[in-house]
C-alpha positions, 0 to 999 in steps of 0.5 A: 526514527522513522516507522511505517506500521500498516494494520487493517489486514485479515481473511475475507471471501472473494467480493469482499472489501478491507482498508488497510492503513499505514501510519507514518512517524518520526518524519512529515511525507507531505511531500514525499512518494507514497506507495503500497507494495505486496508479495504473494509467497514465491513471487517478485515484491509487485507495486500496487498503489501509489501516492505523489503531489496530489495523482494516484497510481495504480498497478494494471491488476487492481486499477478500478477495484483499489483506492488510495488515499493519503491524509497529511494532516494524520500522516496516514496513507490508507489502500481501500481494496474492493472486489476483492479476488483470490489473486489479491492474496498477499502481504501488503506493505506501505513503502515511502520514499525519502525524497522525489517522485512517484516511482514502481520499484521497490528498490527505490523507497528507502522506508518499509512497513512491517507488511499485514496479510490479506487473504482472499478465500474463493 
């Protein structure tokens, strides 16, 4: 059975930074599209970051203050968040696709983590 479980969520202050982590089981995503998704309360699930055959991806709001980075070795895909801002605010969730190339809608990853909170307080 495959499981995506995220952890490294939590309160901080507007500037600060947090890493949050996705371990994945239950099957190898070496080759498969990596993503990291987040839904504010009220709003659309939005592509954040995202991971396929060594290039990175990321959504026009956090490019230069986010970085993901994937270990296949771990099987862990990791969003290190810096500069953090109020409008970060969300839950996060780590989303895989089963098979293919880097894709930004969540209807297109067949795989999803539990989500964790991140909250940025001003």
């Amino acid at each position: 059975q495959v499981q995506l479980v995220e952890s490294g969520g939590g309160v901080v202050q507007a500037g600060d930074s947090l890493r949050l982590s996705c371990a994945a089981s239950g099957r190898s995503f070496s080759r498969s599209a990596l993503g990291w998704f987040r839904q504010a309360p009220g709003t659309e699930r939005e592509f954040v970051a995202g991971w396929s055959g060594g290039t990175t991806y990321y959504g026009d709001s956090v490019k230069g203050r986010f970085t993901i980075a994937k270990d296949n070795t771990k099987n862990t895909v990791d969003l290190q968040m810096n500069n953090l801002r109020p409008e970060d605010t969300a839950v996060y969730y780590c989303a895989a696709r089963q098979f293919g190339s880097m894709r930004f809608r969540k209807s297109e990853y067949e795989y999803w983590g539990q989500g964790t909170q991140v909250t940025v307080s001003s």
